[in-house]
BAFI-3210 file (N, C-alpha, C; in Angstrom, 3 decimals, decimal comma, padded with zeros to 6 digits):
// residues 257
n [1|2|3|4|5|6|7|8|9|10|11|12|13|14|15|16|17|18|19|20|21|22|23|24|25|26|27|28|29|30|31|32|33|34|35|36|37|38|39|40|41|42|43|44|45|46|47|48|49|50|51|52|53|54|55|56|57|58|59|60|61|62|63|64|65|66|67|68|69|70|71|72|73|74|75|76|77|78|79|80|81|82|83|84|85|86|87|88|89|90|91|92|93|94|95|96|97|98|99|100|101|102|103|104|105|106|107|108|109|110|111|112|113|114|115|116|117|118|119|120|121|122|123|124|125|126|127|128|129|130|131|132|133|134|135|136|137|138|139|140|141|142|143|144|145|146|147|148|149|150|151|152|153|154|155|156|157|158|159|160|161|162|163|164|165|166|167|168|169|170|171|172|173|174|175|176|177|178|179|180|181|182|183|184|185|186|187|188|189|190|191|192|193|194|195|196|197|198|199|200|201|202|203|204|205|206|207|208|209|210|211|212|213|214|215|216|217|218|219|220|221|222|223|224|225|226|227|228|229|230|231|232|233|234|235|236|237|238|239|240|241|242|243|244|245|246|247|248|249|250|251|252|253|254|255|256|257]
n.u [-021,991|-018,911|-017,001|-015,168|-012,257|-011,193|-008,047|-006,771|-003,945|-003,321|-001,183|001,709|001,415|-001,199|-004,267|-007,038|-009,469|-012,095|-014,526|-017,441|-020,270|-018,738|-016,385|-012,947|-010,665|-007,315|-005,227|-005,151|-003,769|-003,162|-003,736|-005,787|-008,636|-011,557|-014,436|-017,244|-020,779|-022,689|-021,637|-020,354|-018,497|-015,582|-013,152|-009,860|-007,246|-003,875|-002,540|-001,360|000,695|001,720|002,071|000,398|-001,829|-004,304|-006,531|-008,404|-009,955|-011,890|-013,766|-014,968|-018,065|-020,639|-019,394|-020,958|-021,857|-020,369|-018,028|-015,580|-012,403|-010,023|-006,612|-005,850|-003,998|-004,385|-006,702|-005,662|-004,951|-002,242|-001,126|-000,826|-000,601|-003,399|-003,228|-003,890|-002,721|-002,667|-001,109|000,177|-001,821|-004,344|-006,363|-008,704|-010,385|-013,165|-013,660|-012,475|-014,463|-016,709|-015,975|-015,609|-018,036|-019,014|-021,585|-020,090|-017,705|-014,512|-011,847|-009,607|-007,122|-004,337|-004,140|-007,178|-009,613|-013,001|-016,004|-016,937|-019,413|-021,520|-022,735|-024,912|-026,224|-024,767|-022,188|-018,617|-015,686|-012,774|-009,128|-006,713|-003,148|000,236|002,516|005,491|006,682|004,559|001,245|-001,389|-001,427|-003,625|-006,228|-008,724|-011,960|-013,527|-016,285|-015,870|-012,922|-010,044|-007,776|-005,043|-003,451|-000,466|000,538|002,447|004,189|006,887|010,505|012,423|015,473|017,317|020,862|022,325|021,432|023,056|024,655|022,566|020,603|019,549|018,340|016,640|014,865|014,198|013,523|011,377|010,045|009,137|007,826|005,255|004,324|004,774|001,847|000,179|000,761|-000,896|-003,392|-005,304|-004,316|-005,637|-004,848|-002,252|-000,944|001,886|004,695|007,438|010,385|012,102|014,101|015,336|017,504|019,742|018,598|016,048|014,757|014,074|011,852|009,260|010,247|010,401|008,081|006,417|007,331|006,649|003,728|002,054|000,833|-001,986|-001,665|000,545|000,887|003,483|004,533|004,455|006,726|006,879|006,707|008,904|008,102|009,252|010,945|009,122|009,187|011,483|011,734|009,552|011,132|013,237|012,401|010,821|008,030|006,915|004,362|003,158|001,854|003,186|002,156|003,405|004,141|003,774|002,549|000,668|-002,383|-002,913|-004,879|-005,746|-007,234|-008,466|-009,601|-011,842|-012,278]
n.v [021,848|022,510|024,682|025,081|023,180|021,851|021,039|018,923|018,498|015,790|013,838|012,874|010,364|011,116|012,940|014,402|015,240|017,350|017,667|019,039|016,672|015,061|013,755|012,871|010,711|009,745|007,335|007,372|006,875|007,944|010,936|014,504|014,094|015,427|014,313|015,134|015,861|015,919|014,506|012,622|009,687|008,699|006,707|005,911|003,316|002,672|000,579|-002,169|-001,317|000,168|003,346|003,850|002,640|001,885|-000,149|000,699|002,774|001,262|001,210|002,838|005,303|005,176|003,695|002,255|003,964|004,610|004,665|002,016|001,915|-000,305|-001,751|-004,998|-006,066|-005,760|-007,534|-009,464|-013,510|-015,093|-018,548|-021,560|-024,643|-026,318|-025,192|-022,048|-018,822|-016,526|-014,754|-012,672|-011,220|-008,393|-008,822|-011,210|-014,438|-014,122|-011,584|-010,836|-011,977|-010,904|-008,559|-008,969|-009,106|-006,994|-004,173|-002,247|-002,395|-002,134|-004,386|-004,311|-004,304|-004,026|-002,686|-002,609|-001,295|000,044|000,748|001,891|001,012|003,550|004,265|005,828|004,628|005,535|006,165|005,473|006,082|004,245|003,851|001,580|001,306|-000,141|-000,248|000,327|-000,432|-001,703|-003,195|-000,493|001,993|004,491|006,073|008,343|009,140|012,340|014,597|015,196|015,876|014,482|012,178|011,452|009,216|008,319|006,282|004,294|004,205|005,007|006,248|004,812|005,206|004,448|005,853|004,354|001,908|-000,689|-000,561|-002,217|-002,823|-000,053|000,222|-001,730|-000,688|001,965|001,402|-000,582|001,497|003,128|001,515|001,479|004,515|004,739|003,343|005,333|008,028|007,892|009,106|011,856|013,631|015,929|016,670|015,757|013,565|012,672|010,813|012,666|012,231|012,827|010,830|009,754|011,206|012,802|012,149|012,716|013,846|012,550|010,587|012,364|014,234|013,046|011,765|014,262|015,155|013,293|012,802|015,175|016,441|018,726|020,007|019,055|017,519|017,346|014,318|011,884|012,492|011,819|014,224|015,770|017,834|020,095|019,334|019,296|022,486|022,767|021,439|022,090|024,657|024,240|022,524|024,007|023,363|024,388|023,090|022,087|023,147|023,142|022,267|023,286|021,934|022,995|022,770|020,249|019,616|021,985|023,368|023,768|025,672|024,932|026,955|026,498|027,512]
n.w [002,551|003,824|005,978|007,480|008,625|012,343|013,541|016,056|017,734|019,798|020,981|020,472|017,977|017,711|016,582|016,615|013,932|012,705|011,085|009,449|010,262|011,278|013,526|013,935|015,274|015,725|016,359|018,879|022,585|024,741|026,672|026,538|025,129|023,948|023,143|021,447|021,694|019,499|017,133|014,350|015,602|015,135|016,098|014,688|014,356|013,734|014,105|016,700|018,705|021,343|021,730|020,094|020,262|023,001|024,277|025,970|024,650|024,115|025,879|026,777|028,149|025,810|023,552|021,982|020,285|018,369|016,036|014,753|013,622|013,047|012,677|011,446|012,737|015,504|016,494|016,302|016,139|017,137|015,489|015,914|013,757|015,112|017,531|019,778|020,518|023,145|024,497|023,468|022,830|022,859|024,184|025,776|024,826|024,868|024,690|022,323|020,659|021,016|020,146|017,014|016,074|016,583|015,413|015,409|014,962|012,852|011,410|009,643|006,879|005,116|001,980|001,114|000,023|000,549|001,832|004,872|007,384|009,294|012,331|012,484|010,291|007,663|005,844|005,595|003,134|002,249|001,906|002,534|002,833|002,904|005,871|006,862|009,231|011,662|010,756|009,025|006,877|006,728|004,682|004,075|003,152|003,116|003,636|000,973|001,596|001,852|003,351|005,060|007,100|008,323|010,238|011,260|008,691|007,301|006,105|007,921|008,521|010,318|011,939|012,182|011,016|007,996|005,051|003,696|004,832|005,191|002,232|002,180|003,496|002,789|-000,439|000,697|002,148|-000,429|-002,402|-000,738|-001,202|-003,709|-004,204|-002,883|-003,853|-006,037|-005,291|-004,820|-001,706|000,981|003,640|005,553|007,819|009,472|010,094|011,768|013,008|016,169|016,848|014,683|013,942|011,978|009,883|010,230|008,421|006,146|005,356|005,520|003,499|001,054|001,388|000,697|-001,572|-003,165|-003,044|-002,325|-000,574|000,398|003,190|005,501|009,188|011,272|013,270|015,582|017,163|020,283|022,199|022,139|020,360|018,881|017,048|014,879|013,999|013,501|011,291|009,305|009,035|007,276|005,501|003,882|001,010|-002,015|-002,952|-000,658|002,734|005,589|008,978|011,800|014,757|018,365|020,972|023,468|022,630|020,782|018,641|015,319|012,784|009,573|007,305|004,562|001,052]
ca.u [-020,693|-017,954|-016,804|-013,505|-011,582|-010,656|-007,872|-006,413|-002,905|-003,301|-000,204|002,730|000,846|-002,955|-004,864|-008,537|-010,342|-013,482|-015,297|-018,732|-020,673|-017,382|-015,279|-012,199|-009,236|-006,459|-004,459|-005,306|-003,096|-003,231|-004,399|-006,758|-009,866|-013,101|-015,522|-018,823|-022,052|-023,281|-021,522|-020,268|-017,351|-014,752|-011,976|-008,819|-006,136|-003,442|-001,662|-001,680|001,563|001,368|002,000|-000,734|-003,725|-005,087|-007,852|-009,476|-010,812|-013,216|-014,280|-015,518|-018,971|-021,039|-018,842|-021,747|-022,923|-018,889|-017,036|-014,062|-011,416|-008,938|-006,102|-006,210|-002,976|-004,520|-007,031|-005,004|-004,406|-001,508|-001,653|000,461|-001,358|-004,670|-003,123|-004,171|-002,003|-003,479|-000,220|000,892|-003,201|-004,946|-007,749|-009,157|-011,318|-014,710|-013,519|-012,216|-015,221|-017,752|-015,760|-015,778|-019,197|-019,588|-021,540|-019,697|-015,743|-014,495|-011,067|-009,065|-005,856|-003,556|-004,351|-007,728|-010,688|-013,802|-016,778|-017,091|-020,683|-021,249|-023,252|-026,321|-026,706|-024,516|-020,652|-017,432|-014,993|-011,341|-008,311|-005,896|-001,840|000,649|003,416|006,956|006,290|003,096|-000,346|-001,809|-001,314|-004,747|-006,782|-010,153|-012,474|-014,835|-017,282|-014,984|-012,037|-008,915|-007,030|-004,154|-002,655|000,498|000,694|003,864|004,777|007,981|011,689|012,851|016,623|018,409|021,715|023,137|021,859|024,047|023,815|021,947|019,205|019,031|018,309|015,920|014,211|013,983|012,613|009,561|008,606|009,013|006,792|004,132|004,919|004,103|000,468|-000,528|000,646|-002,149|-005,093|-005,041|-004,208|-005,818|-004,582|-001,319|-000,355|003,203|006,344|008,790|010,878|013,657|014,917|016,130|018,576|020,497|017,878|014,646|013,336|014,264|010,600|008,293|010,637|009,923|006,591|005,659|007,979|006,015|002,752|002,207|-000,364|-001,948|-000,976|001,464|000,992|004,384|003,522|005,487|007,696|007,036|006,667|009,764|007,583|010,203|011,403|008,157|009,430|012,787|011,135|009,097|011,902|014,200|011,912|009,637|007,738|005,656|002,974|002,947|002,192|004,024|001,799|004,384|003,323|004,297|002,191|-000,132|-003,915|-002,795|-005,659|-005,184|-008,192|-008,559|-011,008|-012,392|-012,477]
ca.v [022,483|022,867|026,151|025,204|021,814|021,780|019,914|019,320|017,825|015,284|013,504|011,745|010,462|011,033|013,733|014,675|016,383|017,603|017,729|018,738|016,029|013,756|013,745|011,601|010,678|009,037|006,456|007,998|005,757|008,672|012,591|014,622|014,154|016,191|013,877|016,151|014,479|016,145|014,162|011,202|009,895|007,930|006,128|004,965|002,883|001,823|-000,982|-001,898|-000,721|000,833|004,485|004,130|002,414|001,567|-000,534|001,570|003,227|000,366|000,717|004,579|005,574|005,584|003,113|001,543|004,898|005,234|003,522|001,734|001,050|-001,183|-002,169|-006,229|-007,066|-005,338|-008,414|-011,149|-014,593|-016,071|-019,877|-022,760|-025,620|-025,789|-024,129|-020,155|-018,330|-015,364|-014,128|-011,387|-010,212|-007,712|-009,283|-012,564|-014,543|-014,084|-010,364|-010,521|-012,838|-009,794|-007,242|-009,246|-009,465|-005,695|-004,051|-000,802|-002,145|-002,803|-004,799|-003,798|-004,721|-003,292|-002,475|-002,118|000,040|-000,329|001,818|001,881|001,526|004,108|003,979|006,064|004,056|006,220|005,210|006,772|005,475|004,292|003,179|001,339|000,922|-001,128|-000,087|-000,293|-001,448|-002,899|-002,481|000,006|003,470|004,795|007,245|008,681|010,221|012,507|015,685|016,156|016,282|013,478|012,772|010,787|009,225|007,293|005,191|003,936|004,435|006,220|005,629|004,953|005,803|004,925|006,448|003,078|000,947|-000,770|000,090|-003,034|-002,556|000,842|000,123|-002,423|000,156|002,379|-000,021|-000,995|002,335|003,536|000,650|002,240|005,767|004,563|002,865|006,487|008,592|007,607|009,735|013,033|014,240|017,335|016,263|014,475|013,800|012,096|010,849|013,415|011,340|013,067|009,484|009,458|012,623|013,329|011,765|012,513|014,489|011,924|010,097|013,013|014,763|012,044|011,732|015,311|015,406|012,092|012,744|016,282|016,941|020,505|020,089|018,276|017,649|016,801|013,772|010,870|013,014|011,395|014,608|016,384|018,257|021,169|018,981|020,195|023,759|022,737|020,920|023,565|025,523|023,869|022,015|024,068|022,861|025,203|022,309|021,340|023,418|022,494|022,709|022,652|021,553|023,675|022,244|019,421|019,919|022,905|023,766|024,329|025,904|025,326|027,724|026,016|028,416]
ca.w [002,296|004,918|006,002|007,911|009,712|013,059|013,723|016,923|018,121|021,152|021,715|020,081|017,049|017,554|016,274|016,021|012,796|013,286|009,587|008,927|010,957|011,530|014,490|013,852|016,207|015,577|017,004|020,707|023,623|025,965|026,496|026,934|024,562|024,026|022,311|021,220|021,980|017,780|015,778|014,164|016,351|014,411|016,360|013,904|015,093|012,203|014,207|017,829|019,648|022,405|021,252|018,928|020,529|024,251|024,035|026,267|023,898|023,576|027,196|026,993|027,560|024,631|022,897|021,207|019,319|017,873|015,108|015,595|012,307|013,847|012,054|011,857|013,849|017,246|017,207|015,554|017,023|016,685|015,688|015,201|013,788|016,084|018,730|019,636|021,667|023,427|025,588|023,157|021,984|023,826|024,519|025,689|023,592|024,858|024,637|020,857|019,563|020,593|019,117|015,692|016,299|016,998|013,786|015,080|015,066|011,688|010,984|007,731|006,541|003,991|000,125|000,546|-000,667|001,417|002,395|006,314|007,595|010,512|013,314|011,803|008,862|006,135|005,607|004,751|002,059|003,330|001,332|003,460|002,492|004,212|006,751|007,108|010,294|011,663|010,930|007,503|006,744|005,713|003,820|004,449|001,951|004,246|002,939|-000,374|001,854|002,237|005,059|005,248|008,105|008,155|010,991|011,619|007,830|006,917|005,926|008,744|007,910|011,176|011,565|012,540|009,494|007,390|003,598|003,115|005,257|004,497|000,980|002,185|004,174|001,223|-001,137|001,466|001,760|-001,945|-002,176|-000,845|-001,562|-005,464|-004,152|-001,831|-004,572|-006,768|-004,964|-004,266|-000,371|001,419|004,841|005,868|009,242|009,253|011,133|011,622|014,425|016,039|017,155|013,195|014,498|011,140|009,110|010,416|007,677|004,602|004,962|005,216|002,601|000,610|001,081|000,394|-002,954|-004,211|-002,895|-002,648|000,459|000,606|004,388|006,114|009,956|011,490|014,467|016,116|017,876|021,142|023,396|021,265|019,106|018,411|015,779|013,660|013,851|012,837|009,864|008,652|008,530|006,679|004,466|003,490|-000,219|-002,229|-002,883|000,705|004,131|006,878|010,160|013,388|016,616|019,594|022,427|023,461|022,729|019,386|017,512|014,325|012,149|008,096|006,581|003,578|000,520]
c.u [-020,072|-017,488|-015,169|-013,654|-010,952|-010,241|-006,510|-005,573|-002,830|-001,690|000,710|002,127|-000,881|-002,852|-006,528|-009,036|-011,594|-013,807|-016,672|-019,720|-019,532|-016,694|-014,132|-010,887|-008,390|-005,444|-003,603|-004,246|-003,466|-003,439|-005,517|-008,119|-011,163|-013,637|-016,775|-019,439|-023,073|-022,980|-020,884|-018,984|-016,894|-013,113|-011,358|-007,821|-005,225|-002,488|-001,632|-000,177|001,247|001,540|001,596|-002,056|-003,418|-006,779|-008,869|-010,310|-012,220|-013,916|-014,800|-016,857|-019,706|-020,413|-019,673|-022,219|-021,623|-018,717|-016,119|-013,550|-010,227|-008,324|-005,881|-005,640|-003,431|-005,824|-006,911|-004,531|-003,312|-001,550|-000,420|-000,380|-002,910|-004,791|-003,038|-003,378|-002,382|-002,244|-000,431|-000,677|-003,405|-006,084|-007,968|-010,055|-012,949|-014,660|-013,433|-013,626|-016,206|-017,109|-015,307|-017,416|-020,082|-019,772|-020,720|-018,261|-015,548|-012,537|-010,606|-007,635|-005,382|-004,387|-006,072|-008,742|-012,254|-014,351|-016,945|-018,289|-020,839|-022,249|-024,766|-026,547|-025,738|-022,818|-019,941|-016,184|-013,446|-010,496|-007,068|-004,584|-001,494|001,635|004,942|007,555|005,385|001,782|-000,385|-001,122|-002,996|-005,053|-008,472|-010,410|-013,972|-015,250|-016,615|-013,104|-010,774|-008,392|-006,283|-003,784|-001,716|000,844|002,386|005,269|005,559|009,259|012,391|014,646|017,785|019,824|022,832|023,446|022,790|023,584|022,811|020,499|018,912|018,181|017,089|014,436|013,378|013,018|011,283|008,910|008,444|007,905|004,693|003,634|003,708|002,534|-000,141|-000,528|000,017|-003,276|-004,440|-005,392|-004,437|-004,817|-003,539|-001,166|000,708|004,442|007,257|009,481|012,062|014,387|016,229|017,485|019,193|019,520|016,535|013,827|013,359|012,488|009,821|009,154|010,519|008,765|005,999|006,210|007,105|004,234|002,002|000,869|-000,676|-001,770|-000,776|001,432|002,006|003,771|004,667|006,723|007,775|007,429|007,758|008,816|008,188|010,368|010,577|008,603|010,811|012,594|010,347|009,997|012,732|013,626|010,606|009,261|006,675|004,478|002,108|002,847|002,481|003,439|002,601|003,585|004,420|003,640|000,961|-001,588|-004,432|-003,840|-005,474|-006,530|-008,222|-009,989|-010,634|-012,821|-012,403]
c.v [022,906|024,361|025,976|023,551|022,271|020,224|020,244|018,282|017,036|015,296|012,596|011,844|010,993|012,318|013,863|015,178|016,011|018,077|017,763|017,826|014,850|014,325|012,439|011,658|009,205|008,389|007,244|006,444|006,962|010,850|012,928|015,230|014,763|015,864|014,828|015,231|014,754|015,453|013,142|010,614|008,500|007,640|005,015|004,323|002,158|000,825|-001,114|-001,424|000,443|002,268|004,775|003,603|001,576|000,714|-000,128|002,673|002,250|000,204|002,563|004,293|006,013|004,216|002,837|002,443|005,580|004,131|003,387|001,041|000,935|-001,722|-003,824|-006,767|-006,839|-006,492|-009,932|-012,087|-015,129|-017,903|-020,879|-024,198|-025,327|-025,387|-023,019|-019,675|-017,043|-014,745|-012,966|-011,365|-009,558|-007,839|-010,666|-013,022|-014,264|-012,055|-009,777|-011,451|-011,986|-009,077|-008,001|-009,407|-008,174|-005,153|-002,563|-001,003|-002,996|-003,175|-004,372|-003,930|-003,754|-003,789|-003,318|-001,072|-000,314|001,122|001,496|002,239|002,145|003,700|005,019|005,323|004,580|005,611|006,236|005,633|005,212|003,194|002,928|000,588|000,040|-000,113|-000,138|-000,902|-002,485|-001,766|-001,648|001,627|003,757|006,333|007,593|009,820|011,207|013,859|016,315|016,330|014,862|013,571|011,317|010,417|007,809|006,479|005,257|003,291|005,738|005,018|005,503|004,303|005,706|004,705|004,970|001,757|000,536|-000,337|-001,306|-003,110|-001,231|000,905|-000,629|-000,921|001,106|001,979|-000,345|000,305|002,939|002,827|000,900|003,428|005,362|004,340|004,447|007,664|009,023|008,373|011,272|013,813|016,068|017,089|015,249|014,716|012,407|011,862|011,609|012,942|011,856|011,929|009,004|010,109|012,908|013,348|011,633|013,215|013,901|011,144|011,067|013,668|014,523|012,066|013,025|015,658|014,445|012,380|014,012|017,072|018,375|021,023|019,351|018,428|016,510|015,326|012,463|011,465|012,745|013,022|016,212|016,748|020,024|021,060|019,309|021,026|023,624|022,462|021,766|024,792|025,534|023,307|022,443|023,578|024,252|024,269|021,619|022,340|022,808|022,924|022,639|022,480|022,442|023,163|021,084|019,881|021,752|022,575|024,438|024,302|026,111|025,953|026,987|027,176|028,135]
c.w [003,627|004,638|006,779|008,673|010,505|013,102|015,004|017,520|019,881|021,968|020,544|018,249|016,332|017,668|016,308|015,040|013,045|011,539|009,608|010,095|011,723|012,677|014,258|015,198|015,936|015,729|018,421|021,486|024,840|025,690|026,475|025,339|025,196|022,929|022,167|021,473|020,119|016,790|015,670|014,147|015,500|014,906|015,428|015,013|013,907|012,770|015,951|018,740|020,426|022,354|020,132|019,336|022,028|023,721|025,570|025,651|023,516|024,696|028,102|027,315|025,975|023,598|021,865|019,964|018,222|016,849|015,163|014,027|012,929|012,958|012,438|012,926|015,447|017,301|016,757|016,667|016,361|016,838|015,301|015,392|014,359|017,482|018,724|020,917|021,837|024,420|024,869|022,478|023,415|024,646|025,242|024,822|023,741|024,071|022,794|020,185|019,459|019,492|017,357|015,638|016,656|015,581|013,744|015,215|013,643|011,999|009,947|008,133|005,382|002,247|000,224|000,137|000,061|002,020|003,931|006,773|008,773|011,504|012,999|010,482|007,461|006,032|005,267|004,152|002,683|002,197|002,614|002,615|003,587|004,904|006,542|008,114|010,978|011,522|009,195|007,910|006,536|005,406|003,367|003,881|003,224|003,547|001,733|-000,189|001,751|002,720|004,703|006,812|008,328|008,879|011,316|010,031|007,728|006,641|007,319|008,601|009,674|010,831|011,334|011,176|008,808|006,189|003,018|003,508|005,452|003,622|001,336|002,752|003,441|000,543|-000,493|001,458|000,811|-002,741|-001,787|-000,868|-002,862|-005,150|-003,886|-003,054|-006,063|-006,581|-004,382|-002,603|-000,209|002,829|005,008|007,060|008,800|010,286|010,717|013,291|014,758|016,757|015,971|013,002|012,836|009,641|008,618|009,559|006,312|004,328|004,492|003,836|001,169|-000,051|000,528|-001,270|-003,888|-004,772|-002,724|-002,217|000,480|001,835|005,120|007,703|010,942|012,825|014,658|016,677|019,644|022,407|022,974|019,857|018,551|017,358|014,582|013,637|013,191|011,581|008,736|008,319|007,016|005,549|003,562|001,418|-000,569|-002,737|-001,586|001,837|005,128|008,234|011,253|013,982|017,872|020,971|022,299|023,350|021,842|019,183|016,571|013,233|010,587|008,143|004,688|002,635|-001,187]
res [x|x|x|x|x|x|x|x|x|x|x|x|x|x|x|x|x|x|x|x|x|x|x|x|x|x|x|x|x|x|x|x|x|x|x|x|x|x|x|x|x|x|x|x|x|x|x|x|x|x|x|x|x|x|x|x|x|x|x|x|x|x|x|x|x|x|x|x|x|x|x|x|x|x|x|x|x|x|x|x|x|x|x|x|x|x|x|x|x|x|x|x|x|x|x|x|x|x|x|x|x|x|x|x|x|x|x|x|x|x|x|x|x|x|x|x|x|x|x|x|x|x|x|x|x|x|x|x|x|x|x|x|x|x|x|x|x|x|x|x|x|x|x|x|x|x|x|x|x|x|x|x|x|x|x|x|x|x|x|x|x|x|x|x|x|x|x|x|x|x|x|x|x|x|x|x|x|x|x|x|x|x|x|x|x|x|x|x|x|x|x|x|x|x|x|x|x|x|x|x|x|x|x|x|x|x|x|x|x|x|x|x|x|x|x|x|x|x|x|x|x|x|x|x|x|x|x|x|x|x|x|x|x|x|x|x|x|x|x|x|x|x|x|x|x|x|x|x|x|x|x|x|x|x|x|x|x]
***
């Protein structure tokens, strides 16, 4: 039995929760991390752009004693016919044929359901959605608890849109809104983007009306993390807490009760 989650705001989108024996972090590119040497280290990544994953993370000490859930597109080849084109991957191929070949980096794609074997022998459970951009959303079952994390899912509602690809916009992520809102969320972390400026709180607003997290941690604010405090203001839900972010490397402590 858990007694509280630490969870602690890197940068941009990545986060850490610290659960019980679990350390997770999530779609790290840059900042300053404090891996423990106790417990059971779980690097996500839900798509590869570059303000969501460094594949230096695969070039840490220790690597070998970590688990790695990599969303598929960060080691996809593109092909045409029986030609492989390696410009736009991250890797080369001797480089990508280990890490399919590593029993501690797993691949996963959208919609599905899959236990994740760890690096002591035991596993943790993981439902993976799709995107509105690239890569999954997912959703991690860990000591009783659920944790969401949306990736580079949201409405993304720019101001500019026309009404057609608005609507389209809409539609994709209502799309998977309906799939997520199926399981019950302890833990959201979410795009609140002030890039969206007039509009930036229609996804999470969204998401927390559909899906109905017992706490909401604002994220994708690229550095501009005010815009959580503005959000929490204005939006607050009584089924949802609204964690702001005020500075890089926040700790923010649930007591379990």
């Amino acid at each position: 039995m858990i007694d509280q989650i630490i969870v602690t705001y890197i940068y941009h989108s990545c986060y850490t929760v610290e659960i019980g024996d679990y350390f997770i972090i999530f779609d790290y590119f840059k900042g300053k991390l404090n891996i423990p040497d106790d417990k059971k280290v779980i690097f996500i990544a839900t798509h590869g752009h570059g303000d969501h994953y460094t594949s230096e993370i695969l070039k840490i000490p220790n690597m070998e004693n970590y688990t790695y859930i990599l969303s598929k597109d960060i080691g996809k080849l593109d092909r045409d016919n029986n030609i492989i084109y390696l410009e736009n991957n991250k890797f080369c191929m001797d480089v990508l044929k280990n890490l399919y070949n590593c029993p501690n980096v797993h691949f996963v794609e959208k919609d599905m359901i899959k236990d994740i074997p760890l690096t002591d022998r035991s596993s943790i459970s993981v439902n993976t959605f799709g995107s509105t951009d690239l890569g999954i959303s997912i959703l991690l079952h860990v000591n009783g608890i659920s944790i969401f994390h949306a990736g580079d899912l949201n409405f993304w509602a720019w101001p500019d849109n026309d009404k057609e690809t608005m609507k389209k916009e809409y539609d994709d992520f209502m799309t998977e809104v309906d799939k997520i809102k199926q399981y019950p969320i302890d833990l959201a972390f979410f795009p609140v983007d002030p890039r969206l400026k007039e509009n930036y709180y229609k996804g999470p607003e969204i998401f927390m009306r559909e899906c109905n997290p017992q706490i909401l941690f604002p994220m994708h604010a690229g550095g501009k993390e005010e815009i959580s405090i503005k959000f929490e203001k204005e939006f607050r839900n009584n089924k949802t807490k609204i964690r702001p972010i005020y500075e890089k490397n926040q700790k923010i402590i649930i007591d379990i009760n």
